[in-house]
N, C-alpha and C positions, 0 to 999 in steps of 0.2 A: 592432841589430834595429829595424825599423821598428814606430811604437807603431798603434794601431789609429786613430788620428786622420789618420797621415803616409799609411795603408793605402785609406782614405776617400779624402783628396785623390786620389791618384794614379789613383781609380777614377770616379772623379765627373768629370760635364762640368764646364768648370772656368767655363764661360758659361751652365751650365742656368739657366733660370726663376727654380730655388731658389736656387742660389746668388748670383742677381744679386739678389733677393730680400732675402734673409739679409745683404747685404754694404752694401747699403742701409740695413735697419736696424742696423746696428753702425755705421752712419756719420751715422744716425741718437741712436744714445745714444751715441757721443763728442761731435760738436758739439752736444747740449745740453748740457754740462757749460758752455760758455761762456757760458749766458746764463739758466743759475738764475737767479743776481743780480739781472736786469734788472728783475724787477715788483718786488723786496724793496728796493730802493735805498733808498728813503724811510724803510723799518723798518732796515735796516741804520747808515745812517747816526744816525737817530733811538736808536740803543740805548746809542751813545757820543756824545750831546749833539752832533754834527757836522749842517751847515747841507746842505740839497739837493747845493748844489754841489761838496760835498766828500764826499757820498754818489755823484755823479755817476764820479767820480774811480775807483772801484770798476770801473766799466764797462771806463773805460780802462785801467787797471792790466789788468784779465784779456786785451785786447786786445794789449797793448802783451807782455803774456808770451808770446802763442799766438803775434805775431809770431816772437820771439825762439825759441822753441820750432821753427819752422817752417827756421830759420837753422842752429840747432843739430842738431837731429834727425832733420828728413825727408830732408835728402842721404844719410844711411845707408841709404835702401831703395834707391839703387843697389849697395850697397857688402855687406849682411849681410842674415839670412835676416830676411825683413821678421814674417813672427810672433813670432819670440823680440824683435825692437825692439818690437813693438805691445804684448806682452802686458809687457815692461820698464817702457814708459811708462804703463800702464795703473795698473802697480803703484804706482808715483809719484806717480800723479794720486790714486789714491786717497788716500796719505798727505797729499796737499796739499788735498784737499776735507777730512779730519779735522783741519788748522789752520785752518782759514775756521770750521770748528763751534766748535772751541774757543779761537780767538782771544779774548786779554784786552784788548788794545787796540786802537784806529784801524790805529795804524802796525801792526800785526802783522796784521790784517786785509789790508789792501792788502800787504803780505809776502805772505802766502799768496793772496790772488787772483793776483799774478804766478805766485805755481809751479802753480797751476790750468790761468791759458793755459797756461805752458810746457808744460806736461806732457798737452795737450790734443788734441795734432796728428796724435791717428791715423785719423782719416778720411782725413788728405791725404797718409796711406801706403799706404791702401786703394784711394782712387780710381784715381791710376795705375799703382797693379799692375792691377787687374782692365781698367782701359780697353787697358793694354798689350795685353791677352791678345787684345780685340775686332779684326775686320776692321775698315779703314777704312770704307767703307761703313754700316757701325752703330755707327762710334765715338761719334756724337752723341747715339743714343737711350742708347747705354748710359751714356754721361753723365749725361744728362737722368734716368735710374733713379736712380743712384746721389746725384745733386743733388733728386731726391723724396726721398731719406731724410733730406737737410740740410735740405729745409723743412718734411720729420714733425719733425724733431730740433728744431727753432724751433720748432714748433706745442706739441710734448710738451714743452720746458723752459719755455717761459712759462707756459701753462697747468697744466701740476703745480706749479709753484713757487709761480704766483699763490694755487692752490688750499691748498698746505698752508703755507706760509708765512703765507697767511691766520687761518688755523685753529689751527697748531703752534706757528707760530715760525719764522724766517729759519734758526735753527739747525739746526732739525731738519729741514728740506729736504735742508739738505748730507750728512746724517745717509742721508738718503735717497738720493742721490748717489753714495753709497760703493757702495750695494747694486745701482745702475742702471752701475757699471763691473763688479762682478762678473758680471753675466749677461752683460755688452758680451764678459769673458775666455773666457767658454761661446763666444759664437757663431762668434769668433775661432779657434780653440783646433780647433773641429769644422770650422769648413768655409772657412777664409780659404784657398786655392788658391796652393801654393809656386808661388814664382814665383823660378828662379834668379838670384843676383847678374848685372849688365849691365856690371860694373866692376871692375878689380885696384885701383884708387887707392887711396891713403892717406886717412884722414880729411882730413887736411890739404889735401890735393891738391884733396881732394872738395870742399872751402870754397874752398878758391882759384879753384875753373873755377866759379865761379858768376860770377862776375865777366866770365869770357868769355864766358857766354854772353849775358847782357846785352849786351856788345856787338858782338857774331857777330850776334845774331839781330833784327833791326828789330821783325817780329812779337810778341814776346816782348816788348819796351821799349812797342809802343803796348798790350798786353793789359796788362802792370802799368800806364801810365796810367788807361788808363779803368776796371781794376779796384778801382782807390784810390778814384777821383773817384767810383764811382757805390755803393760800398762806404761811405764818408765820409758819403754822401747818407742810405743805410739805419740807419747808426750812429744818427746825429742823432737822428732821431723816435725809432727804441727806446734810445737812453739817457735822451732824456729823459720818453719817455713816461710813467712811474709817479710821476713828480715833476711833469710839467703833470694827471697826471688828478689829483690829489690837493687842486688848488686849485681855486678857481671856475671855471669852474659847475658843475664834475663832482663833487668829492668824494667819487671812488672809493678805494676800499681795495686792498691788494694781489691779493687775490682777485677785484677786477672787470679791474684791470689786466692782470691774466694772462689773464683770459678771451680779451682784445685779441687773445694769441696764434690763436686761432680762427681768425683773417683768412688764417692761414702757407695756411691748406688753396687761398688760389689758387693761391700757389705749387707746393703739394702736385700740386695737379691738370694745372697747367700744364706742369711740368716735360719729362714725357716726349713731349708736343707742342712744345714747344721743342726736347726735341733733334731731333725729325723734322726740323723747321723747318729746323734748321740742316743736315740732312744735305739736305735738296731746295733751299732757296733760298740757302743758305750762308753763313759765319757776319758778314761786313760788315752784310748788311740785318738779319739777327737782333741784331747788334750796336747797331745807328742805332737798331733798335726799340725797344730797353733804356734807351737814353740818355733816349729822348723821353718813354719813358712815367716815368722818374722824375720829371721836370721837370714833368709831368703832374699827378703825385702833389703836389707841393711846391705847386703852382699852388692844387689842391684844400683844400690843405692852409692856406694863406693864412683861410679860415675856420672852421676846426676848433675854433675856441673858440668859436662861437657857434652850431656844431650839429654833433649828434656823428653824423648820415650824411657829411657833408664829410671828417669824418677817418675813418670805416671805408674811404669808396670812394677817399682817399689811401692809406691803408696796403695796401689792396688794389692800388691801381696798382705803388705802390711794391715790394711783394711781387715782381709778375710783370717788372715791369724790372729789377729788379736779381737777377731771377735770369734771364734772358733774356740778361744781359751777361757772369754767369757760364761759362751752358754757351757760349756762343758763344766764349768769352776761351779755355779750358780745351779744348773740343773740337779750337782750332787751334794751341795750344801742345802737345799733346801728338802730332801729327803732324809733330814738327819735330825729333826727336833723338830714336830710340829707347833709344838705352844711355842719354838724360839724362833719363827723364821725373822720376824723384824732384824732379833738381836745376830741372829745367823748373818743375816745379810749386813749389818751396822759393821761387823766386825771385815767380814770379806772387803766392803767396798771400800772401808776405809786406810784398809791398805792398799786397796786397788790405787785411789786416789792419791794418797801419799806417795807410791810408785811412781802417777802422773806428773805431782809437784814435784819428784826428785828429779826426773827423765825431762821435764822443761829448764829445771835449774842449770843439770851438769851441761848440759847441751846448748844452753843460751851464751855460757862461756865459752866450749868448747867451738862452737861455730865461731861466734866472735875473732877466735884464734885463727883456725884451721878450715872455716868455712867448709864445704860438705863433705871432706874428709872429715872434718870433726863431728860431723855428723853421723855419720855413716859408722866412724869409731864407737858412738855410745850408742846405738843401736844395736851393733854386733856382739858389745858385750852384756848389754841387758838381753839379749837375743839369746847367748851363750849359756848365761845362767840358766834363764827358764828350762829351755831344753837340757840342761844337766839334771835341775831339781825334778824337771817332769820324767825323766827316767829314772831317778833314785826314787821317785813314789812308786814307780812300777815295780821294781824289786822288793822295796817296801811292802809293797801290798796299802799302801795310805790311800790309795786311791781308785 
């Protein structure tokens, strides 16, 4: 017998207002789970006698699980009923944000931020169910919706974390954490729109054709490039950011650092003109426009320790490029295999992510050294690249 939630879907537009709505904010309180962390770095590391850069590590670690997460988990929304996988992993995650609060040591710390990403990845089981559902024609805006709730989701994780982390404690955010998946299982649970399995494969099977499609599809190969490279670029500044404001000349505390998140609202605003964008001029120039404007940001960025508008209107740049190369990467990946968008998307975000862990790592040292010149260095050169590779796809025709 059908419960009165499964009675709802079936009766509900499965694209109305509300529920692109609704599905946005749930993919907004999953990927904030990834990036509590980021303004608490300094307090976190600071509670077990550990140096910046081994606070920094923290970032990666959560990045480097959300990869892995993304490898292991999201090929199942071709394969099983993607609610019962959303609200599994949700469960998981929750247990994993209650070892980050009560972790007794470093190592058990970084333990538990890995099963945080792992278990973090259901936005990227959400997004292409509901893109599946759209006509080509508005596959881009409804992207563009559903990536405004991933830069609410940055906007809300930095800024509540900086806020009560400040005030509470690093511990007690996670605490808070726990209660920010439960309503995430609410919204899930009432209006995530069944979407039938696209696939008989075996798990097995399912991990194996990622592999072919990799290299089936050209398009797919240069979208995980330059989603690395310009994903690596965004890591950089926000993993090190709460560890450069903390020394001169800033001397902010985690509550100023979080505030930073404020800036996400370009992206907030931008997003669903980007996807137009992409649906009228197409996703190459929206592409080239993302690369530049990172490279832009990092340029700006080159000052940022000697005045702090140089680094808002970098982090702002940086903001709308790098999600500019999102919706562009994702709107044209998911028009290339409809029975694969899960494994489509497994494969893009997981080097998207990888990108992320690589661009918090080089840069967690490099600042350490060179402080916001060394920042500003590895943002310019992950900047560099993207914009090289997004022009060789143009010639190419890859994209």
């Amino acid at each position: 017998m059908s419960s009165f939630a499964d009675r709802k879907d079936q009766a509900a537009d499965p694209l109305s207002p509300a529920t692109i709505f609704l599905m946005a904010t749930a993919c907004a309180f999953a990927v904030a789970t990834l990036y509590y962390n980021q303004p608490l770095l300094p307090e976190m590391g600071a509670s077990f006698g550990r140096s910046g850069s081994d606070a920094g590590f923290l970032a990666t670690a959560t990045q480097l699980g959300y990869a892995g997460g993304l490898v292991l988990f999201v090929p199942l929304g071709d394969r099983i009923d993607r609610k019962r996988l959303i609200l599994t992993l949700l469960a998981f995650n929750m247990v994993s944000l209650l070892a980050v609060t009560f972790a007794p040591t470093f190592s058990a710390l970084i333990a538990a931020s890995v099963a945080v990403g792992l278990t973090a990845v259901t936005a990227q089981i959400i997004i292409p169910a509901i893109s599946g559902l759209a006509a080509p024609d508005v596959r881009g805006r409804v992207v563009g919706s559903l990536l405004s709730g991933l830069s609410a989701g940055l906007l809300f994780a930095r800024t509540l974390s900086g806020v009560v982390g400040g005030h509470a404690g690093w511990r007690t955010m996670f605490l808070v954490a726990v209660g920010i998946d439960a309503v995430l299982m609410v919204i899930v649970v009432l209006r995530l729109p069944r979407t039938p399995p696209s696939t008989t494969l075996s798990y097995r099977s399912l991990l194996s054709s990622l592999g072919g499609l990799i290299l089936r599809e050209p398009v797919l190969r240069v979208a995980c490039l330059t989603g690395f490279l310009m994903f690596a670029a965004f890591s950089a500044l926000w993993g090190s950011l709460a560890a450069l404001l903390a020394e001169e000349p800033y001397h902010f505390g985690p509550d100023m650092a979080g505030a930073f998140g404020f800036v996400g609202i370009a992206g907030l605003l931008a997003s669903p003109w980007i996807g137009r964008a992409v649906d009228r001029l197409g996703n190459r120039l929206v592409l080239r426009f993302g690369a530049l404007t990172v490279l832009a940001a990092f340029l700006l960025a080159i000052e940022a320790g000697a005045h702090i508008g140089f680094l808002i209107a970098a982090m702002i740049l940086l903001d709308i490029g790098n999600r500019a190369g999102l919706v562009a990467n994702q709107s044209r990946i998911y028009a290339l295999a409809g029975e694969a968008r899960s494994r489509l998307n497994t494969v893009f975000m997981t080097s998207y992510f990888l990108g992320g862990a690589t661009g918090a790592g080089v840069a967690a040292h490099l600042t350490q050294r060179f402080g916001w010149h060394g920042l500003a260095a590895t943002g310019i050169v992950f900047a560099l690249c993207a914009s090289m590779a997004a022009l060789a796809a143009k010639r190419s025709r890859c994209l």
